[in-house]
VORO-550351 format. One record per residue (C-alpha): residue number from 0; chain; x, y, z. Coordinates in pm, 1 decimal. Example, Ala and Ser with C-alpha at 12.3 -4.5 7.8 and 13.67 -1.06 7.14 Angstrom:
! residues 2
    k  c         X         Y         Z
    0  A    1230.0    -450.0     780.0
    1  A    1367.0    -106.0     714.0
***
This chain:
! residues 210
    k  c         X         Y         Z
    0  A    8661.5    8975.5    9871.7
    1  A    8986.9    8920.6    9703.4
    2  A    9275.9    8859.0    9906.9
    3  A    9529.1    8732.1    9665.0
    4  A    9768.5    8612.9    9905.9
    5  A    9828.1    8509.9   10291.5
    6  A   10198.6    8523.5   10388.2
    7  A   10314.6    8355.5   10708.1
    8  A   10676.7    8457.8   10677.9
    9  A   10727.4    8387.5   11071.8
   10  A   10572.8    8306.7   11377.9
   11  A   10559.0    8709.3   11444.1
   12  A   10493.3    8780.5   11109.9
   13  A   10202.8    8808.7   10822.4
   14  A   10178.7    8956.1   10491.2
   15  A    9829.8    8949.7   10316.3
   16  A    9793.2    9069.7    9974.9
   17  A    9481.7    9242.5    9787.7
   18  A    9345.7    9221.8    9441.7
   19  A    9173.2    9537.2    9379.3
   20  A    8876.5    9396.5    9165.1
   21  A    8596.8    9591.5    9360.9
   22  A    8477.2    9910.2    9235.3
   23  A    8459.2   10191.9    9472.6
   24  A    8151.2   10196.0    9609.1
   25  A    8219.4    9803.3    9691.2
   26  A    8511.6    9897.7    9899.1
   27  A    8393.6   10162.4   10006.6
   28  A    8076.2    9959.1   10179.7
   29  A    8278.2    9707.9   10268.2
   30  A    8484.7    9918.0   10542.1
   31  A    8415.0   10195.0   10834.3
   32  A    8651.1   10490.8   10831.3
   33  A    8741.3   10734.8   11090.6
   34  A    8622.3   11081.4   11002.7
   35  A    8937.3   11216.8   10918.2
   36  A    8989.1   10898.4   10676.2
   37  A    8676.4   10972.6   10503.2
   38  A    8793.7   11322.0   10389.5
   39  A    9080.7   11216.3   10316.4
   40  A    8920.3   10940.9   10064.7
   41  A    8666.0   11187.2    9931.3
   42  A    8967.5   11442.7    9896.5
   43  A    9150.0   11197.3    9657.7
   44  A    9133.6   11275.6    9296.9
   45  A    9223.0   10975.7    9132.2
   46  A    8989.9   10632.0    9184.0
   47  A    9278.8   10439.4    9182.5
   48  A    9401.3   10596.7    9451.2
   49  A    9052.7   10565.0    9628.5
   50  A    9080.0   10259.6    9585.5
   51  A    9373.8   10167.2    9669.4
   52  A    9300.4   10344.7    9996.1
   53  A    8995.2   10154.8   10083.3
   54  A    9173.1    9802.6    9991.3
   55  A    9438.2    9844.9   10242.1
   56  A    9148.5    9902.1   10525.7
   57  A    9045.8    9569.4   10402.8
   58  A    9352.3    9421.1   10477.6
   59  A    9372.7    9588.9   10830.2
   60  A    9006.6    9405.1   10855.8
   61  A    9121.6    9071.0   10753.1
   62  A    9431.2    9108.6   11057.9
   63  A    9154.7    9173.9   11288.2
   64  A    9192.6    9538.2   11325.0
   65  A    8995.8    9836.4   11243.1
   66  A    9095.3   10184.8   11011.2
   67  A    9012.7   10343.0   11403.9
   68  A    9309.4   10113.5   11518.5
   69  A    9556.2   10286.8   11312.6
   70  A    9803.3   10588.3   11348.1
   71  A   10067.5   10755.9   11150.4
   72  A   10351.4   10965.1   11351.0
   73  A   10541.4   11284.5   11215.5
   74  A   10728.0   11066.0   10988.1
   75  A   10433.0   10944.4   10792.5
   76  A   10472.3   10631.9   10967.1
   77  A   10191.5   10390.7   11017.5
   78  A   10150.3   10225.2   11350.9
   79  A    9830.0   10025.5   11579.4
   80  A    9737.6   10109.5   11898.9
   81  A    9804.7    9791.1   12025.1
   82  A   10259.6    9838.3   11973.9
   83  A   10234.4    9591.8   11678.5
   84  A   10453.4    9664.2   11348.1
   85  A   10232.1    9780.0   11040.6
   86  A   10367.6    9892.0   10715.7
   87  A   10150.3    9957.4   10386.3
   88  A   10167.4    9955.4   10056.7
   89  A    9942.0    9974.1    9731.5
   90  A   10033.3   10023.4    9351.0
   91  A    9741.1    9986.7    9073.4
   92  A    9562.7    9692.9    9130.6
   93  A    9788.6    9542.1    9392.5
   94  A    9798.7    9646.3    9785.1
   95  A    9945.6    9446.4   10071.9
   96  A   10070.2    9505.8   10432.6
   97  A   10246.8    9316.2   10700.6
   98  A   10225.0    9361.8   11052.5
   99  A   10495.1    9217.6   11290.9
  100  A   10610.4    9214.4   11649.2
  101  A   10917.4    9343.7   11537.9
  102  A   11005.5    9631.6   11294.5
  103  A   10945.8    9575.4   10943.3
  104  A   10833.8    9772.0   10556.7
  105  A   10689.8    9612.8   10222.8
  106  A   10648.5    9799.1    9883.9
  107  A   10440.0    9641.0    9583.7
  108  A   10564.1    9801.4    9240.7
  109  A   10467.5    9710.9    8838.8
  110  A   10773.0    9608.3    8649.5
  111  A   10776.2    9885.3    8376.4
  112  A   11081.6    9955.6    8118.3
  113  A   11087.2   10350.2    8286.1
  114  A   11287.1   10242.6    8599.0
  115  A   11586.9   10213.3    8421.2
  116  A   11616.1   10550.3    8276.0
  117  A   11598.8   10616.4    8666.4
  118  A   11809.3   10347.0    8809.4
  119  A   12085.6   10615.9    8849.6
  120  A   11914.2   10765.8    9100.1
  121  A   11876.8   10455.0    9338.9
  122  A   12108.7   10230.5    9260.3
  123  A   12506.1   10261.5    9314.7
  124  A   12689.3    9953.5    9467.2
  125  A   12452.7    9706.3    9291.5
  126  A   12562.2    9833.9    8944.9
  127  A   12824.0    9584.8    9026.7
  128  A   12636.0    9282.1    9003.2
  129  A   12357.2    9416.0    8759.5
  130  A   12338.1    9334.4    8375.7
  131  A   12185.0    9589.3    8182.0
  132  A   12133.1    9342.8    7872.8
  133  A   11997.9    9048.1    8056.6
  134  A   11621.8    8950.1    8041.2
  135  A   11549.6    8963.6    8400.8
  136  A   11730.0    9371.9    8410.9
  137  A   11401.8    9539.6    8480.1
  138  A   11261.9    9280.8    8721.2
  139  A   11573.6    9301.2    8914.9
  140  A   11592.4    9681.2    8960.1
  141  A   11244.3    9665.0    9028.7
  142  A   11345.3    9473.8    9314.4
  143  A   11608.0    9654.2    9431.0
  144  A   11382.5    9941.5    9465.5
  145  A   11134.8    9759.9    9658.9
  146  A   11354.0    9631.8    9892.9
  147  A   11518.5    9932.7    9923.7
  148  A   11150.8   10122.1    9970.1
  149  A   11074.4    9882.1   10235.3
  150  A   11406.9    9959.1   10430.0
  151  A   11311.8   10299.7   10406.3
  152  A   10947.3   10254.8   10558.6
  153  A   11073.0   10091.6   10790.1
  154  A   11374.8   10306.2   10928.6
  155  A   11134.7   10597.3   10891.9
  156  A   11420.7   10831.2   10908.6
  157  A   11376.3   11234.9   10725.8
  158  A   11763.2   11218.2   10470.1
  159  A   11787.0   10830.2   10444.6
  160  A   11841.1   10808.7   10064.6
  161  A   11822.4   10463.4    9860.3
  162  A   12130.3   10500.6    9673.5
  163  A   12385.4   10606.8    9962.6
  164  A   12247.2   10486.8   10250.7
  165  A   12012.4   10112.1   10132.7
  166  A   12243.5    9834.8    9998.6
  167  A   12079.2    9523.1    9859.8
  168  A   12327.9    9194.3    9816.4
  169  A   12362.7    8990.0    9510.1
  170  A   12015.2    8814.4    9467.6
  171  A   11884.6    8494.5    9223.7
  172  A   11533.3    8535.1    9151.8
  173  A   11522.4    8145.6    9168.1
  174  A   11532.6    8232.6    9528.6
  175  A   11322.1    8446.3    9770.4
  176  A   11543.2    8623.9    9998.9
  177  A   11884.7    8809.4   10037.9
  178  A   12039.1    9042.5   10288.7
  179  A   12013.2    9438.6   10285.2
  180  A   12157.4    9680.2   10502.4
  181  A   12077.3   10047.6   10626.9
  182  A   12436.8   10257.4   10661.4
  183  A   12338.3   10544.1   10832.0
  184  A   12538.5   10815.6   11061.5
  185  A   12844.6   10564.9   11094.2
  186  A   12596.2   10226.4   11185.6
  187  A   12514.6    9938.9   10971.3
  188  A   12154.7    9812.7   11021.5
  189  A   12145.3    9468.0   10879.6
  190  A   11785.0    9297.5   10745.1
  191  A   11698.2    9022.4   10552.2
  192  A   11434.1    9081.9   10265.6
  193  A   11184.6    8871.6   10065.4
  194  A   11077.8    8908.5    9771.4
  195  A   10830.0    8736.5    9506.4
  196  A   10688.8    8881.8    9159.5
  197  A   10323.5    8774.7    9056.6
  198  A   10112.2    8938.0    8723.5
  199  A   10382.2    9183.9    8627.1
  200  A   10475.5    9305.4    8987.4
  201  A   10713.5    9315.7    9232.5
  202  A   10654.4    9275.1    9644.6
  203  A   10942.8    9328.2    9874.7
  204  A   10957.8    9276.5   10247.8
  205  A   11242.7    9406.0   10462.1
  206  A   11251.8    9254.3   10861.0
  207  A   11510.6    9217.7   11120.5
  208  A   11649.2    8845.6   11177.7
  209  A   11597.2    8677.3   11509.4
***
């Protein structure tokens, strides 16, 4: 079973990582899912996204939990049973989540050359410290938009928007962190993010600081 990656980021706080290598059946065996999960599965016309489905109930195996242990609210907000912090997140052959005592979101996203013919759309005060000509342009906005998907899993609020409400400070991708913040209805909701790129991708992880 691949799990690519174990993440301790705190004492409250794990990210594990999947490599989705398995075919479908594979995962499929591999996990039990409440009824409503299995139509939802079956429903799915893409094996990717089967796929990526059934590798993130891996993960919730590998914390110790089971697909029966998991919720989503009216948001579309994952949570467990037990009060802990879950957020989840798969793209192509990557998935990961975290789970925390305290609130938190993660995105995974492929570095492709497309974002930046869309970087208008999520991107406003960090304009001022991006360079469009530099090597690293499309890793960076790829960032940005992870962290910024991350804040927005895990405010899990209906007309948050990444490009006037999510503000990511200047970051060095020789480094692993940076500040963000949420403004929203007059208050500032300050996180710090990680980050970390592996086989063309990008993971982001937004968290409160204690």
């Amino acid at each position: 079973m691949p799990l690519f990656k174990t993440i301790a980021v705190n004492s409250q706080t794990t990210v594990k990582i999947w490599k989705i290598t398995e075919s479908y059946s594979d995962l499929k065996n591999a996990v039990s899912l409440k009824p409503e999960n299995e139509d939802r599965v079956q429903g799915m016309k893409s094996e990717i996204h089967q796929r990526g489905f059934l590798s993130v109930r891996c993960l919730i195996n590998a914390f110790g939990y089971l697909d029966s242990d998991l919720y989503y609210d009216e948001n579309g907000k994952p949570h467990l049973k037990d009060g802990r912090q879950i957020s989840i997140t798969h793209s192509f052959i990557f998935s990961a989540v975290v789970i925390s005592e305290g609130v938190v979101g993660i995105d995974i996203e492929k570095q492709r050359d497309k974002i930046a013919v869309i970087a208008h759309k999520f991107v406003d005060y960090e304009f001022d410290y991006l360079n469009s000509s530099a090597v690293d342009y499309i890793k960076k906005l790829t960032t940005i938009w992870c962290i910024k998907e991350s804040l927005y899993k895990l405010f899990a609020t209906p007309g948050l928007s990444f490009k006037n409400h999510c503000l990511v400070i200047p970051f060095s991708h020789d480094e692993n962190f940076t500040k963000a913040w949420v403004d929203y209805n007059g208050r500032k909701h300050d996180y710090v993010t990680h980050y970390l790129e592996f086989e063309g991708f990008v993971c982001a992880y937004a968290l409160k600081e204690y």
